[in-house]
Short mmCIF file of the C-alpha atoms (twelve columns), coordinates in Angstrom:
data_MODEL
# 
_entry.id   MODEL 
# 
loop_
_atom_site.group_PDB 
_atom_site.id 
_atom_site.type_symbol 
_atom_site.label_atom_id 
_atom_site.label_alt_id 
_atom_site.label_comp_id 
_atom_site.label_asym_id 
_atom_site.label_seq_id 
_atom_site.Cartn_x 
_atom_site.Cartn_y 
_atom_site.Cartn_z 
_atom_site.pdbx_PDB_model_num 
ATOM 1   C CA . UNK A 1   9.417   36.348  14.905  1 
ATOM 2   C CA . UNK A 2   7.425   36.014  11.582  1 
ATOM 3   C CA . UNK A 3   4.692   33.814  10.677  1 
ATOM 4   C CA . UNK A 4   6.816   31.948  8.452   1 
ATOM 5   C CA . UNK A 5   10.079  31.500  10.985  1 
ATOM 6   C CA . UNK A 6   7.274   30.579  13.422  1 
ATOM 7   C CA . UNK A 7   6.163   27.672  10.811  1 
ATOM 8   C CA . UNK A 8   9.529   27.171  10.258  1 
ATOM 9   C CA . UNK A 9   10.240  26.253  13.763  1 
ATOM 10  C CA . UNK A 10  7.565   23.798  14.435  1 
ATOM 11  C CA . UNK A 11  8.580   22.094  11.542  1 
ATOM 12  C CA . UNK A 12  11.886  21.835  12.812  1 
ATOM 13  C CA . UNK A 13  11.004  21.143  16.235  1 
ATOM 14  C CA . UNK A 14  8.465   18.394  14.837  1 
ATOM 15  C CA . UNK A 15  11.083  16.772  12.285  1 
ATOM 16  C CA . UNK A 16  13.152  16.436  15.028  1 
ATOM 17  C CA . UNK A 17  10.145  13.995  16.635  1 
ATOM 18  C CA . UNK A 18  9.999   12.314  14.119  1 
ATOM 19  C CA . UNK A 19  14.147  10.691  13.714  1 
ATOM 20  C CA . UNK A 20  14.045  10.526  17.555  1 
ATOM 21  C CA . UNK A 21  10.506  8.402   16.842  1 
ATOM 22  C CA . UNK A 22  12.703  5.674   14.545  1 
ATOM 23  C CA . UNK A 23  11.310  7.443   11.627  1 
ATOM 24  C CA . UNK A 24  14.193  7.706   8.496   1 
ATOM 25  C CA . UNK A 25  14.079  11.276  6.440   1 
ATOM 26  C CA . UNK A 26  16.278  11.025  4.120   1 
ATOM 27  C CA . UNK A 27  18.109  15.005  3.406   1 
ATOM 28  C CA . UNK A 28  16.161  15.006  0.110   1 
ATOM 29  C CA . UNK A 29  12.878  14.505  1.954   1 
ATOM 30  C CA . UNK A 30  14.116  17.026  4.745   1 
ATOM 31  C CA . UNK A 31  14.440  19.870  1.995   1 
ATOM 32  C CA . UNK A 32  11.042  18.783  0.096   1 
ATOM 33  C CA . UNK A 33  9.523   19.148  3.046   1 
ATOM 34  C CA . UNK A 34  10.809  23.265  3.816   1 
ATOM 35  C CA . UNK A 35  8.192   25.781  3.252   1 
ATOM 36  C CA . UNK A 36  10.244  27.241  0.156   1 
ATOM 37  C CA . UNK A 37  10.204  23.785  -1.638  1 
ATOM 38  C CA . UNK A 38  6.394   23.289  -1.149  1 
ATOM 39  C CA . UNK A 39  5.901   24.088  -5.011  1 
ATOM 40  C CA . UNK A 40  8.426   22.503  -6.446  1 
ATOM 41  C CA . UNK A 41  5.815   19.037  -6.329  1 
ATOM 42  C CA . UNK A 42  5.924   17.566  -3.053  1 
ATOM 43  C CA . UNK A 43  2.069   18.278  -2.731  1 
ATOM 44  C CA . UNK A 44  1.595   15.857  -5.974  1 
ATOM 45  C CA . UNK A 45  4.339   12.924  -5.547  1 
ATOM 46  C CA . UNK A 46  5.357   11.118  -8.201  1 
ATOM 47  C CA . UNK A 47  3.555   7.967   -8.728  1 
ATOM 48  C CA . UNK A 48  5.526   4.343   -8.507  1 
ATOM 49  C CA . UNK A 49  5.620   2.900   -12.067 1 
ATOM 50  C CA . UNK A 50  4.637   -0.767  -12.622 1 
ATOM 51  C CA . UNK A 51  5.954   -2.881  -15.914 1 
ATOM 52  C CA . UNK A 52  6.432   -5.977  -16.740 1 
ATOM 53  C CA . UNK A 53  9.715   -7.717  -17.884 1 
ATOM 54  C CA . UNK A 54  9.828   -8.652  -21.899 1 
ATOM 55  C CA . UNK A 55  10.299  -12.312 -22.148 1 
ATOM 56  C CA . UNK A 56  9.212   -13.431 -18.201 1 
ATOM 57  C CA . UNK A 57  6.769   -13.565 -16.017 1 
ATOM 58  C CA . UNK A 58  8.473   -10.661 -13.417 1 
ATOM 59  C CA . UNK A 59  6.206   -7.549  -12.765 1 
ATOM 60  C CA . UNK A 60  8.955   -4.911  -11.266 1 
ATOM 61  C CA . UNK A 61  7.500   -1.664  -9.042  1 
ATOM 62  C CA . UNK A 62  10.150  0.697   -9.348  1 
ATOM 63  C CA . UNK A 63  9.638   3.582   -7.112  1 
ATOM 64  C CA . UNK A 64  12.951  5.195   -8.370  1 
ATOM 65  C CA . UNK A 65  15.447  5.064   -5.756  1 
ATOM 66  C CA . UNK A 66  14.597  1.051   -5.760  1 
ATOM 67  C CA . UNK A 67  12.650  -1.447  -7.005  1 
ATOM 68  C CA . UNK A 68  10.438  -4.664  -6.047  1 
ATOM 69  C CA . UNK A 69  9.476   -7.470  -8.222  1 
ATOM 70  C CA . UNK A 70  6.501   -10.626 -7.824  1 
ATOM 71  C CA . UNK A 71  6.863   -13.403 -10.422 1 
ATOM 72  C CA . UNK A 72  3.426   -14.654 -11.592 1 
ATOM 73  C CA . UNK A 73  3.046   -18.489 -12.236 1 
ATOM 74  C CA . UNK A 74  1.517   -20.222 -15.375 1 
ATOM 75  C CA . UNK A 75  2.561   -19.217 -18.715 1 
ATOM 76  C CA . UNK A 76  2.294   -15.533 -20.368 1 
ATOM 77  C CA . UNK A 77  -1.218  -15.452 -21.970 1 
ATOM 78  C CA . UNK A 78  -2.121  -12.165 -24.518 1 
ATOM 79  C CA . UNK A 79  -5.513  -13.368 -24.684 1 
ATOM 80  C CA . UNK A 80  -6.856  -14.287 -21.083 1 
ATOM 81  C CA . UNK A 81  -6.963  -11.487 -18.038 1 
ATOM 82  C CA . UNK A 82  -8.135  -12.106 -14.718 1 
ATOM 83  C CA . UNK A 83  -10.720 -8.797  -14.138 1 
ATOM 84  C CA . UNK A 84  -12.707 -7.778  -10.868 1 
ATOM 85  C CA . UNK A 85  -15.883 -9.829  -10.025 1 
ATOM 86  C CA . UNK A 86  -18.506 -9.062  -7.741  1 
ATOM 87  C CA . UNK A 87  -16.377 -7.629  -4.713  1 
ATOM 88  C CA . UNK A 88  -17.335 -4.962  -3.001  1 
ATOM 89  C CA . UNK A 89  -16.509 -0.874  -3.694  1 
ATOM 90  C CA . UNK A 90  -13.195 0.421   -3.455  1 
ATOM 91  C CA . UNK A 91  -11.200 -2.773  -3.490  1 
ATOM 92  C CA . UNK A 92  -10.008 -2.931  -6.858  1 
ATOM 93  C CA . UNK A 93  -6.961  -0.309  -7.676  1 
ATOM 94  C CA . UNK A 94  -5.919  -1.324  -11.438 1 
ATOM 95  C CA . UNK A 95  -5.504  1.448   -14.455 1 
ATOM 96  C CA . UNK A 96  -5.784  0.452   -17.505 1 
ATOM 97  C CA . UNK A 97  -5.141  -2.790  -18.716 1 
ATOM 98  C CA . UNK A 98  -3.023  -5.310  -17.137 1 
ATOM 99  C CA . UNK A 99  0.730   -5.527  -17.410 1 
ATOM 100 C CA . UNK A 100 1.142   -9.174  -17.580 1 
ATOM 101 C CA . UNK A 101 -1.378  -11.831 -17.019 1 
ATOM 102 C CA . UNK A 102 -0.787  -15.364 -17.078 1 
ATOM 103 C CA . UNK A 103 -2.787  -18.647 -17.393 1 
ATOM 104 C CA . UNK A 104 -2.374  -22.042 -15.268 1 
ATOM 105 C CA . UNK A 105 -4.885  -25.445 -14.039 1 
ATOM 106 C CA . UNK A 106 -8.494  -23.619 -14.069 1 
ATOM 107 C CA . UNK A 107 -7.190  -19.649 -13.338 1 
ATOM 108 C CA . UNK A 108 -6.028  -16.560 -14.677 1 
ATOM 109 C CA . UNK A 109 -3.455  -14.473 -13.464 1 
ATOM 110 C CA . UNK A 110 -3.036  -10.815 -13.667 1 
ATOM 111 C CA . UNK A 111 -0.900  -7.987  -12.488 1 
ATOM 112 C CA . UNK A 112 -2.624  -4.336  -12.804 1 
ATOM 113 C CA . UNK A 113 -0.537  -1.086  -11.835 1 
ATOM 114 C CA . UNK A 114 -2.098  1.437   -9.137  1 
ATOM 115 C CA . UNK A 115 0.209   4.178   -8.680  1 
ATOM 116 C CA . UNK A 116 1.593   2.882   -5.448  1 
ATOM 117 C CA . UNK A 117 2.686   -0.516  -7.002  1 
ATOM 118 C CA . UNK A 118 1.060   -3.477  -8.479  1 
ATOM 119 C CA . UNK A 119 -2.170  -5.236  -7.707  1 
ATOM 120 C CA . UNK A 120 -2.582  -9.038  -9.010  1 
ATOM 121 C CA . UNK A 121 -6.137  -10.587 -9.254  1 
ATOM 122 C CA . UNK A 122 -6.680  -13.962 -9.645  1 
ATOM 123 C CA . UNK A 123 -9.811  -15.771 -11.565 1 
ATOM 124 C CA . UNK A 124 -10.354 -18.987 -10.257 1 
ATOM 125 C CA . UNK A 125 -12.336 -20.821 -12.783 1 
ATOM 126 C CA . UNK A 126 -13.921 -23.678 -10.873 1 
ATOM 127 C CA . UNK A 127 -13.410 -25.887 -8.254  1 
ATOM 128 C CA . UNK A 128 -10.537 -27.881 -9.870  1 
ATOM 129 C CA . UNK A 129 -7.958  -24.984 -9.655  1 
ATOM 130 C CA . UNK A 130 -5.408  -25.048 -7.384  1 
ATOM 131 C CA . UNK A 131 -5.428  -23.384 -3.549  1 
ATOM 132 C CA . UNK A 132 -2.520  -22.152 -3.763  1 
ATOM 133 C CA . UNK A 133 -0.887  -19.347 -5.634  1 
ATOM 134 C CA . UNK A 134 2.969   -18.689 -5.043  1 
ATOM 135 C CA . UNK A 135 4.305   -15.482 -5.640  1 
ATOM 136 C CA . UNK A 136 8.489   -15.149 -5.657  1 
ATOM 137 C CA . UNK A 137 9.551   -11.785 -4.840  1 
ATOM 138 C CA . UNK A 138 12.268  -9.597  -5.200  1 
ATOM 139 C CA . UNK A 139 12.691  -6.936  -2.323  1 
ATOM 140 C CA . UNK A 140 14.521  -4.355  -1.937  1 
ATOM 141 C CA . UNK A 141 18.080  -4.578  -1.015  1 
ATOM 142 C CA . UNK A 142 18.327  -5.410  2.793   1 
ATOM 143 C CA . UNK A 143 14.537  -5.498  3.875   1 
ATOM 144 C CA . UNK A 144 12.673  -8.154  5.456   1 
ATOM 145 C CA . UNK A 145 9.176   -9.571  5.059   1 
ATOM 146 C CA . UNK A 146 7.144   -10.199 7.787   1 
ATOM 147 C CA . UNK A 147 3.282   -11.400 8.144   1 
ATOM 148 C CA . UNK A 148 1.194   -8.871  10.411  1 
ATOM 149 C CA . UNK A 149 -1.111  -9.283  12.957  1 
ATOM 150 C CA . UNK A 150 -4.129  -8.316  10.298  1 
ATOM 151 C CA . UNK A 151 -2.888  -10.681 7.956   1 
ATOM 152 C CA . UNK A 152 -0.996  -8.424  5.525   1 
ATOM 153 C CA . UNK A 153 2.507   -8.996  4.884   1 
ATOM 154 C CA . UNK A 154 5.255   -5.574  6.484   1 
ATOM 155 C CA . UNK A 155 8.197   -5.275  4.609   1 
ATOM 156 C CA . UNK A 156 10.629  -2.940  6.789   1 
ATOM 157 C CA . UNK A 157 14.183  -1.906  6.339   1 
ATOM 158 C CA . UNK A 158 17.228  -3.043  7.945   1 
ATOM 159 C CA . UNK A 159 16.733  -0.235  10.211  1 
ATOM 160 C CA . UNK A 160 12.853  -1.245  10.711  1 
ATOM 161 C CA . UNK A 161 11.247  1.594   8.974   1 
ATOM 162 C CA . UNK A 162 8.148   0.388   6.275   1 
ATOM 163 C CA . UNK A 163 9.384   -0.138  2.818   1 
ATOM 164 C CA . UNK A 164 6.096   -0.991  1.676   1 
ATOM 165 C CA . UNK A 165 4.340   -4.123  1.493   1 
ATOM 166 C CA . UNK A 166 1.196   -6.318  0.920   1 
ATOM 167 C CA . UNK A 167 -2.630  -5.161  1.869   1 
ATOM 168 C CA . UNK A 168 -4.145  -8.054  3.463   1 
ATOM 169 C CA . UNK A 169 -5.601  -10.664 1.033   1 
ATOM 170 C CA . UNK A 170 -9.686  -10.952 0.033   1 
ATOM 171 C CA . UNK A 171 -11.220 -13.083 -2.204  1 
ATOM 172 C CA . UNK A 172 -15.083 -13.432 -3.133  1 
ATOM 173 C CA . UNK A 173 -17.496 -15.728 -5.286  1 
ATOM 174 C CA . UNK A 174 -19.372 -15.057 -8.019  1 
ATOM 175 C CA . UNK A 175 -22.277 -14.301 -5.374  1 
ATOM 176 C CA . UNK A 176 -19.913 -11.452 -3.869  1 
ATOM 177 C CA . UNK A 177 -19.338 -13.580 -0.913  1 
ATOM 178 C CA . UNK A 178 -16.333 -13.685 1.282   1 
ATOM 179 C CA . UNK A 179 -13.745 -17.166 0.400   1 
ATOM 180 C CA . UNK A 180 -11.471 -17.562 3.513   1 
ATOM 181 C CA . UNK A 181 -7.932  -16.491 2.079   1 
ATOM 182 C CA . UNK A 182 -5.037  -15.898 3.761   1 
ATOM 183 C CA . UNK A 183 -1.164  -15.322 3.220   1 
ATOM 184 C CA . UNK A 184 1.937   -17.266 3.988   1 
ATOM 185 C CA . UNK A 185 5.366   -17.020 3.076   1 
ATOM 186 C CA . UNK A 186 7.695   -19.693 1.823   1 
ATOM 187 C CA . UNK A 187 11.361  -18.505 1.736   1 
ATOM 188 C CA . UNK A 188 11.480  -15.666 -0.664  1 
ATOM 189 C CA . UNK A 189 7.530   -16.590 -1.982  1 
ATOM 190 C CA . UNK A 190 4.634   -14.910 -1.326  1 
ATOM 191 C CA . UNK A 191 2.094   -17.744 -1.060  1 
ATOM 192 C CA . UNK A 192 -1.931  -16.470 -1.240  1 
ATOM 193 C CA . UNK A 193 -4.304  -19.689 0.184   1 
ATOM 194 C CA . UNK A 194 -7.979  -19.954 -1.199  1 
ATOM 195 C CA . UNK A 195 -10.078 -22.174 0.824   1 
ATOM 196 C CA . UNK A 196 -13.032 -22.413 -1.792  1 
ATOM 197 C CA . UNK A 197 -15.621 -25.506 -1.116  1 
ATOM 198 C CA . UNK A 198 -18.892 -27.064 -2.384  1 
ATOM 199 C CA . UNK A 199 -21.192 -23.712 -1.505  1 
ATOM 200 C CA . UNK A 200 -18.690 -21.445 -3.747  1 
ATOM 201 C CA . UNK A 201 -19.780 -19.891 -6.456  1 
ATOM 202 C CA . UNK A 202 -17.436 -19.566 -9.534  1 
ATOM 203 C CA . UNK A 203 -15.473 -17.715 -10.801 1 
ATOM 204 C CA . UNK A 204 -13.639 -16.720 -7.333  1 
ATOM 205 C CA . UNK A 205 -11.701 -13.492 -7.542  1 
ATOM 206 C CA . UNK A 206 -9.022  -12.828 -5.094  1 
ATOM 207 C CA . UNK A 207 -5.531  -10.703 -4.873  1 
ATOM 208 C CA . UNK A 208 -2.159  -9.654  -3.528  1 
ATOM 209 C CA . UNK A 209 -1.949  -6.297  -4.139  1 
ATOM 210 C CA . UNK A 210 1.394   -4.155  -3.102  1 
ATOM 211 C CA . UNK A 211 2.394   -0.506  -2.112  1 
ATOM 212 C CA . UNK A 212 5.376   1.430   -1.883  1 
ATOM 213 C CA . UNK A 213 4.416   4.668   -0.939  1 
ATOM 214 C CA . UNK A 214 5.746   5.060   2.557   1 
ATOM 215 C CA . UNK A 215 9.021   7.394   2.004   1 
ATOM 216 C CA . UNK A 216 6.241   9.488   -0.207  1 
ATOM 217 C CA . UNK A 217 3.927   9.554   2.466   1 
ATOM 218 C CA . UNK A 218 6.672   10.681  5.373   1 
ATOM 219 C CA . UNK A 219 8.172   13.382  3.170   1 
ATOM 220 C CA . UNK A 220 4.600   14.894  1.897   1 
ATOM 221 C CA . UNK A 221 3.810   14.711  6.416   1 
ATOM 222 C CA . UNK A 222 6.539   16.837  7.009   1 
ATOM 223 C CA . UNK A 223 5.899   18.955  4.132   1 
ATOM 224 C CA . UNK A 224 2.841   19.685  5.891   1 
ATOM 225 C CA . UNK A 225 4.232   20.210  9.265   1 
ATOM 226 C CA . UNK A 226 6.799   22.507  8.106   1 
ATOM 227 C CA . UNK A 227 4.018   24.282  6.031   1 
ATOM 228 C CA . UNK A 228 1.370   24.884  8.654   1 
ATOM 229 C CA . UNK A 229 1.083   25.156  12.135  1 
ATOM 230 C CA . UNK A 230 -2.214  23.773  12.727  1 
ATOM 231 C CA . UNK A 231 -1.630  20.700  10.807  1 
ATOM 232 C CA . UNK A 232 1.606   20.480  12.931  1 
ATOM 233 C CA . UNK A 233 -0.420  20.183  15.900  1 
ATOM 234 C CA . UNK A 234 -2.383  17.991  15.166  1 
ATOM 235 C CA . UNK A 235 0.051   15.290  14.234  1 
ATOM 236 C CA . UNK A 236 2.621   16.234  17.107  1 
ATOM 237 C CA . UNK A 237 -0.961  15.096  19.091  1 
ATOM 238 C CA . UNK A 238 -1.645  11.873  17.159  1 
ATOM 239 C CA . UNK A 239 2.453   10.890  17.406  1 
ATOM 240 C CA . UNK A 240 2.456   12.102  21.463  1 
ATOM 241 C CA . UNK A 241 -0.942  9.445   21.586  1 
ATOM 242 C CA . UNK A 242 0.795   6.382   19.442  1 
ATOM 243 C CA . UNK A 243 4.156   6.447   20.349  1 
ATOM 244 C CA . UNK A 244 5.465   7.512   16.444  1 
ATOM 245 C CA . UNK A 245 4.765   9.177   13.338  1 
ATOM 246 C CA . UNK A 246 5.567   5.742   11.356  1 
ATOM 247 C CA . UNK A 247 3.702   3.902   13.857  1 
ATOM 248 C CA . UNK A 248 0.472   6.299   13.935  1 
ATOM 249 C CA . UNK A 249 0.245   5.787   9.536   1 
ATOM 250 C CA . UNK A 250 0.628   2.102   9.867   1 
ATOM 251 C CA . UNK A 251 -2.704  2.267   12.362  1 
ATOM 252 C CA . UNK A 252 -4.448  4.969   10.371  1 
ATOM 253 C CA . UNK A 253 -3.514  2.902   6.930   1 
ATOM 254 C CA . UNK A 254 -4.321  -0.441  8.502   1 
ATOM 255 C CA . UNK A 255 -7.733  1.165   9.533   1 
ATOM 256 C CA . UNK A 256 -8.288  2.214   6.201   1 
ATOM 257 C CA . UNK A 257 -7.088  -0.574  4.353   1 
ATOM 258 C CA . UNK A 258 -9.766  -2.865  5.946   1 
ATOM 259 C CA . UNK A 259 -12.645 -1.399  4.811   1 
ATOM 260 C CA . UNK A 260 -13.903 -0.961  1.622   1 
ATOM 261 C CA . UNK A 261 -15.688 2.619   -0.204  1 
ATOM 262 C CA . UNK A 262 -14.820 6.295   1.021   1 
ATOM 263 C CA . UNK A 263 -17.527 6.291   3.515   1 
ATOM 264 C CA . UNK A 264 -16.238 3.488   5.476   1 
ATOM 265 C CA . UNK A 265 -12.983 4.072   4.881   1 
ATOM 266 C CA . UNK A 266 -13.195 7.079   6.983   1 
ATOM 267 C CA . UNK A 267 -15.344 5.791   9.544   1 
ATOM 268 C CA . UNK A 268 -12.698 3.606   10.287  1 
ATOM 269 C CA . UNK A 269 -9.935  5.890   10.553  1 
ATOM 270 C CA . UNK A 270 -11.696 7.959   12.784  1 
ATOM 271 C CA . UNK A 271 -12.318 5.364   14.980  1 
ATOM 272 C CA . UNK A 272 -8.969  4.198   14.792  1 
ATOM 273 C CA . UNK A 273 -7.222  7.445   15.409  1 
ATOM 274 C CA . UNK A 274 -10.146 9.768   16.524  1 
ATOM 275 C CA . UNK A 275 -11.562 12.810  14.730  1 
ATOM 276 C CA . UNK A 276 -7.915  13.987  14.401  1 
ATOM 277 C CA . UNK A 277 -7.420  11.515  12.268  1 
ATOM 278 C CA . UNK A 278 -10.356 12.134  10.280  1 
ATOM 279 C CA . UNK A 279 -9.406  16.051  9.868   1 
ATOM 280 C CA . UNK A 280 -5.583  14.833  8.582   1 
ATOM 281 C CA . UNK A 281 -7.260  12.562  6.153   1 
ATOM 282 C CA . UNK A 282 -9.188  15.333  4.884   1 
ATOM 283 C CA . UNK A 283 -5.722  17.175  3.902   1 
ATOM 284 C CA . UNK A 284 -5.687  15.832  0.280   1 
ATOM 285 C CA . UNK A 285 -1.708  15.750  -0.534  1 
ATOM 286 C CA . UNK A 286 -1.287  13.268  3.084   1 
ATOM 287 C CA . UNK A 287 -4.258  11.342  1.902   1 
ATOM 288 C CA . UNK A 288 -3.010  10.869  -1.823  1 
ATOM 289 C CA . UNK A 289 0.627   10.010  -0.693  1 
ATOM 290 C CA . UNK A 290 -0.306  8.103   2.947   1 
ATOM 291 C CA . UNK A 291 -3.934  6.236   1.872   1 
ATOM 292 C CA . UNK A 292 -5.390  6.512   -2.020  1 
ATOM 293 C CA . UNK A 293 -3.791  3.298   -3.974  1 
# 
């Protein structure tokens, strides 16, 4: 058997892991992710495109195949954005300008696009600005919203796979300290809470900040797999240790997503996941598609 019949086969056998693991590959993402397709783009995935809708207040992520909106309140403003304040390295995403930014009592409101969706900070003025900050949102068709255990918000598919979601929410003073902040949901609103008191120091920065990347991130992991051997091994031992592919990226991203600046970052990966986990977040097409914003 040749090398590449021998890749071939693991990537078979280690596709096949992943459906029996609850995982959805769509056929598209099945053929991206064959050795002969492997330069036809799927190491550089295409990025989700965030814009805003003339005439509201609706940012839409549209990832292609679907789409997923948050409504800002206040009213439209071309003159006031909300920009990052003294929070710590690595948390803020944006590029570029803002898409839509909006002003209500005491705060600004604005929605930045990252590549994997849309990230929203708000400026809280002073201390007469309001707690709370309700986001509607449209999801996609048939998936559910759900808070998780680190405070983030899981939105999974009818058939419970991760859509996407919402990073779990920060928020910091003028002094760079923490503000307790926390979400909620309310029907079909996203609802951020900002418990700011007489110690805080304003302006207060905080956000709700979205991605969409999962189906990107499965088909660029079994791109891999089907691709290389040793990189196949390595997962098959990190799925075999937490029970699923989709399950061992939700602990590796969680890991990541709760610390802040590259150093960190990967200190807490590995200790989520092990040194495995470090050497498959040093593959850079898994860690642009699975962890970068």
């Amino acid at each position: 058997m040749s090398n590449r019949s021998k890749l071939g086969s693991i990537g078979s056998l280690l596709l096949v892991t992943l459906v029996a693991s609850g995982v959805v590959v769509s056929s598209a993402g099945v053929a991206q992710a064959s050795p002969v397709s492997l330069g036809d783009g799927v190491h550089s995935p295409s990025k989700v495109s965030t814009v805003a809708v003339p005439g509201t207040n609706i940012v839409v992520s549209d990832a292609g195949a679907w789409s997923a909106s948050i409504t800002l309140s206040g009213t439209a403003s071309s003159e006031s954005l909300a920009k990052p304040g003294k929070i710590p390295d690595g948390l803020f995403a944006g590029q570029g300008e803002p898409v839509l930014s909006t002003k209500l009592n005491s705060a600004v409101v604005s929605s930045y696009a990252t590549g994997k969706g849309t990230q929203t900070l708000i400026n809280i003025a002073s201390k007469t600005a309001d707690r709370e900050y309700r986001f509607p949102l449209s999801l996609p068709a048939g998936s559910k919203a759900a808070i998780d255990t680190d405070g983030s918000v899981v939105v999974r598919t009818a058939e419970g796979a991760i859509a996407g979601g919402y990073r779990a929410p920060w928020a910091y003073d003028a002094l760079g300290r923490a503000v307790p902040t926390w979400f909620s949901l309310d029907g079909e609103a996203l609802v951020q809470s900002i418990d700011f008191d007489q110690n805080t120091a304003f302006p207060v920065t905080a956000d709700p900040s979205d991605f969409w990347g999962w189906a990107k991130c499965i088909a660029t992991v079994t791109a891999e797999v089907a691709a290389n051997a040793l990189v196949a091994g390595k997962i098959a031992k990190l799925v075999a240790r937490f029970g699923s592919i989709q399950r061992t990226f939700e602990i590796l991203f969680r890991a990541w997503n709760a610390a802040s600046g590259w150093d960190k970052k990967w200190q807490a990966v590995v200790a989520a996941g092990g040194g495995l986990a470090g050497e498959i977040l040093g593959i850079a097409s898994i860690k642009e598609a699975c962890f970068d914003s």
